[in-house]
C-alpha positions as CSV (number, residue, x, y, z in Angstrom):
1,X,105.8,103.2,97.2
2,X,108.8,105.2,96.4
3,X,109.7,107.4,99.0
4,X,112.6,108.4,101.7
5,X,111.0,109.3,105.6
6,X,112.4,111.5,107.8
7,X,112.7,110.0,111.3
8,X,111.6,112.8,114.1
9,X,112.5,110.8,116.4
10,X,116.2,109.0,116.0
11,X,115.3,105.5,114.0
12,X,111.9,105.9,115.1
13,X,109.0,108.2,114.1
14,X,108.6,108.9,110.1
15,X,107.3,112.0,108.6
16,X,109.2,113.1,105.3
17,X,108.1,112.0,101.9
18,X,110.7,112.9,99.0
19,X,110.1,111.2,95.7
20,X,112.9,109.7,94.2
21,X,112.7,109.3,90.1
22,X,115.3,106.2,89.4
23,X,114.9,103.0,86.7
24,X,116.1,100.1,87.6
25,X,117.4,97.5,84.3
26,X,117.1,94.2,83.9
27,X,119.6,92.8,86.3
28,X,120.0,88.2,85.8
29,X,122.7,88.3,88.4
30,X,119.9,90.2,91.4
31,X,117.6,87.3,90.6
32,X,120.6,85.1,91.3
33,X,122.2,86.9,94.3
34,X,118.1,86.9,95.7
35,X,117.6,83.5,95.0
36,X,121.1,82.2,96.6
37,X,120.0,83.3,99.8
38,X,116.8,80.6,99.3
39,X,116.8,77.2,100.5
40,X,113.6,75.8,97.8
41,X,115.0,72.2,98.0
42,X,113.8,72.2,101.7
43,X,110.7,73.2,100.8
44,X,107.5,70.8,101.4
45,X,104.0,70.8,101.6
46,X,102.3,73.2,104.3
47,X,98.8,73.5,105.1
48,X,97.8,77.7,105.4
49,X,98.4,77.9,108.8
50,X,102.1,77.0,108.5
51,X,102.3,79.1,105.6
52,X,101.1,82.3,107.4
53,X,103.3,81.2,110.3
54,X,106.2,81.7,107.5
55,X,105.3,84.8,106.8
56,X,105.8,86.1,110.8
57,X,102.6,88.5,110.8
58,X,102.3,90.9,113.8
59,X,100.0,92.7,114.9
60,X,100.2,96.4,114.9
61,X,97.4,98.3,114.2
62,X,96.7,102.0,113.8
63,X,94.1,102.4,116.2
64,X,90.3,102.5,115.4
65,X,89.1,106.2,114.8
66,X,92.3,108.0,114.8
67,X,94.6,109.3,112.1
68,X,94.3,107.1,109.1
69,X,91.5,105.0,110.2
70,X,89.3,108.1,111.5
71,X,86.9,106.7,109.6
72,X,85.7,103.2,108.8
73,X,86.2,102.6,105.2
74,X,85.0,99.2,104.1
75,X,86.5,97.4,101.6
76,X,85.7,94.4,99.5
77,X,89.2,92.2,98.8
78,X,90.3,92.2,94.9
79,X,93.6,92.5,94.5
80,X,97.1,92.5,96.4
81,X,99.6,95.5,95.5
82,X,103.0,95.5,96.5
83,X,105.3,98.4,97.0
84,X,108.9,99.3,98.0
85,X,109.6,102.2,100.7
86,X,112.3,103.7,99.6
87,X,113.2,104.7,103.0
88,X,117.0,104.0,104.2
89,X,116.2,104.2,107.6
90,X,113.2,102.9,108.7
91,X,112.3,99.4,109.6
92,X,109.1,97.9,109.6
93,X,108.5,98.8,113.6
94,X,109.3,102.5,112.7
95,X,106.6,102.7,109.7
96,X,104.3,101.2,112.1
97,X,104.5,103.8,115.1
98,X,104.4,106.4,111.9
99,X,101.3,105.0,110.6
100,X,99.9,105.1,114.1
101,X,101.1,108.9,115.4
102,X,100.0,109.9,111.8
103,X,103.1,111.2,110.9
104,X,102.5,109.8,107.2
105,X,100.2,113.1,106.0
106,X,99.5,113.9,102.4
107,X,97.6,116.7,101.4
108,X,93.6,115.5,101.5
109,X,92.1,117.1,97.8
110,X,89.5,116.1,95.5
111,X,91.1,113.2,93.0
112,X,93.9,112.8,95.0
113,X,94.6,111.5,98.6
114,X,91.3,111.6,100.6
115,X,92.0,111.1,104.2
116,X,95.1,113.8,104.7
117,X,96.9,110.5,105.5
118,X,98.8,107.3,103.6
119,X,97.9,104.2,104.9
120,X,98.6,100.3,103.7
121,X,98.1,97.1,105.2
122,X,101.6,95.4,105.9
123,X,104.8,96.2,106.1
124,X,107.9,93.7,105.4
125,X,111.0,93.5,106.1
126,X,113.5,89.6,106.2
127,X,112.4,88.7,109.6
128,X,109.0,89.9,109.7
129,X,105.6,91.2,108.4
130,X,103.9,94.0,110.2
131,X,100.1,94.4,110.0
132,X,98.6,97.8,110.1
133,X,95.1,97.7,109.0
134,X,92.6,94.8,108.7
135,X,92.7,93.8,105.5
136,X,88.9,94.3,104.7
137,X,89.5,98.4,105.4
138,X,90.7,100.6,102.7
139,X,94.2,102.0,102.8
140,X,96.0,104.8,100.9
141,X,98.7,103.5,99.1
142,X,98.2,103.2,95.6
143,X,95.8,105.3,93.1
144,X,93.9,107.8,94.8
145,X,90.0,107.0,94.5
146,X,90.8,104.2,92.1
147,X,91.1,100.5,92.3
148,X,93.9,100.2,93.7
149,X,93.1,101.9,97.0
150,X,89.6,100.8,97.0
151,X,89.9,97.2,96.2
152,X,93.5,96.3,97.0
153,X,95.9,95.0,100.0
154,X,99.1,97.3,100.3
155,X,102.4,95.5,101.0
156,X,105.3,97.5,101.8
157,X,108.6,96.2,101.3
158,X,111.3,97.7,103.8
159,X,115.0,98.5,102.0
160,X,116.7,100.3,105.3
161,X,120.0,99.5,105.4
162,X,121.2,95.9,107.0
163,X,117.8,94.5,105.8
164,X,118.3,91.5,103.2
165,X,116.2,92.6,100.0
166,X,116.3,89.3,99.1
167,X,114.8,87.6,102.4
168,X,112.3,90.3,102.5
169,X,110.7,89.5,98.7
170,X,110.6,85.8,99.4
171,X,108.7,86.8,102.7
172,X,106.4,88.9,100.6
173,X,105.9,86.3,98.5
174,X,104.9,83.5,100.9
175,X,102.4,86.3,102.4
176,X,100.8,87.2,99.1
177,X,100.4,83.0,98.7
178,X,98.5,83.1,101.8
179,X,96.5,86.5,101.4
180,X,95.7,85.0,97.7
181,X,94.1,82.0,99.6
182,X,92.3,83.9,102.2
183,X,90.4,85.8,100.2
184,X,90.1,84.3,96.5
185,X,92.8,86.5,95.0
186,X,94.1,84.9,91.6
187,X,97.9,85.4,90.7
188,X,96.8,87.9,87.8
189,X,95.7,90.5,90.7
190,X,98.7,90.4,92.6
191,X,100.1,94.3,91.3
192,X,103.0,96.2,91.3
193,X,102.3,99.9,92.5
194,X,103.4,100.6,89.1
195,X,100.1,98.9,87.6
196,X,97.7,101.9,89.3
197,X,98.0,105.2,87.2
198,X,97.3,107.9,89.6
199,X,95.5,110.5,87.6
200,X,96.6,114.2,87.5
201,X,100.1,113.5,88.2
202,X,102.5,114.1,85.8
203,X,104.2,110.2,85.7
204,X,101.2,108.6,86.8
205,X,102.5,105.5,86.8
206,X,105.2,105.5,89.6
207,X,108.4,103.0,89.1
208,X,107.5,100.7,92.5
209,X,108.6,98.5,93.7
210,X,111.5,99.5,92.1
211,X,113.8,97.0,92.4
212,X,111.6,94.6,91.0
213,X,110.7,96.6,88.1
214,X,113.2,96.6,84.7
215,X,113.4,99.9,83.4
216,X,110.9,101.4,85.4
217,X,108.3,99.2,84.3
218,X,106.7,95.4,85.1
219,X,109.3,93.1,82.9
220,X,111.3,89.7,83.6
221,X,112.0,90.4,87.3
222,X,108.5,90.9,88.3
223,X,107.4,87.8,86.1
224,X,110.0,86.3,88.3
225,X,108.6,87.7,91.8
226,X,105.1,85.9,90.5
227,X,106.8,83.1,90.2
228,X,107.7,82.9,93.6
229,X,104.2,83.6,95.0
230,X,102.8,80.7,93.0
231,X,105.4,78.2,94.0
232,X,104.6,79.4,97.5
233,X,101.1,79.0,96.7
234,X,101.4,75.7,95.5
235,X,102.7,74.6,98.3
236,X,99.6,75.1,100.7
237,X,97.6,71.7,101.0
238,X,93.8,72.5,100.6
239,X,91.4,74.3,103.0
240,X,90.6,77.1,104.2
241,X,92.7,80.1,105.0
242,X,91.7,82.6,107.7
243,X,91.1,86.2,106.9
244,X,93.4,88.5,108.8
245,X,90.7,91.3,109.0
């Protein structure tokens, strides 16, 4: 989700959206710089357990009837959409106590936002992944009263400065592997934010995540992201996966 927040508090509290317009091109040597800080030859088998213990989820949640979860809002688990924050500062911690003081506002209006609030599910960052909603309640991250938002899990990639990019997407990845298991998801529904066109906007289809987009659009370095949730996918040994919410 491409936007910079404004800390009220220092390196704390979020509250500023800015949208930035930028397109990112096809870039071989990211892949490569990503993928040298990987280890895949270590790699081995894990049942889903381990694998969710990979992805380091914590528990953060806003809390029940306030702010962005003033209401319960149902949802039935289709698809996974992954985003980018766009926001230098803040680390995952920091989006969390946002999401919780509801700092994150957005004007509530018919066909567009609908809770006064935005609102996802996880946010990442290279040592951990931050949960802030169940994953079987609705957020607001993605396309307004579409798909996206009503069927979809919203990952939030952090890009503040010192955070490795490339630690955070294979972290991503490995929790998308597991959230695909938990609840049936196949590869083809795991979404950029680009894939949800918001209607009534002027771009409607926003470049995000951008740093895995090629010219502001899906190309070879998301195919390549995919690529790393299925081999992290195909790692997990049969059974069952537990929902997280």
């Amino acid at each position: 989700m491409r936007r910079h927040v404004t800390l009220l508090l220092p390196a704390l509290l979020a509250i500023g959206l800015v949208v930035v317009a930028c397109t990112t091109p096809h870039d071989a040597n990211r892949i490569r710089r990503w993928e040298s800080r990987y280890n895949d030859s270590a790699l081995g088998p894990v049942t889903p357990d381990q694998l969710l213990a990979e992805a380091r989820v914590k528990l953060d949640l806003i809390p029940a009837g306030t702010v962005g979860r003033r209401y319960y809002r149902p949802m039935d688990v289709r698809y996974i959409t992954i985003h980018s924050t766009q926001n230098y500062t803040g680390n995952a911690y920091n989006h969390a106590l946002a999401l919780k003081r509801g700092a994150l506002r957005a004007t509530k209006r018919p066909g567009g936002n609908r809770i006064g609030f935005l609102t996802w599910h996880f946010t990442v960052q290279q040592d951990v992944a931050v949960q802030h909603l169940p994953c079987r309640e609705q957020g607001e991250h993605a396309d307004f009263d579409g798909p996206g938002n009503n069927y979809s899990i919203g990952i939030e990639m952090c890009e503040h400065h010192g955070n490795d990019i490339g630690l955070t997407i294979d972290r991503t990845a490995r929790l998308a592997a597991y959230l695909m298991r938990a609840y049936n998801i196949p590869l083809s529904h795991v979404k950029g934010h680009y894939h949800w066109p918001r209607k009534g906007l002027s771009v409607p289809n926003k470049d995000c995540p951008h740093f895995l987009m090629d010219r502001g659009r899906p190309g070879p370095t998301w195919q390549w992201f995919l690529g790393r949730v299925q081999m992290h996918y195909n790692r997990m040994l049969p059974g069952p996966a537990t929902p997280l919410g």
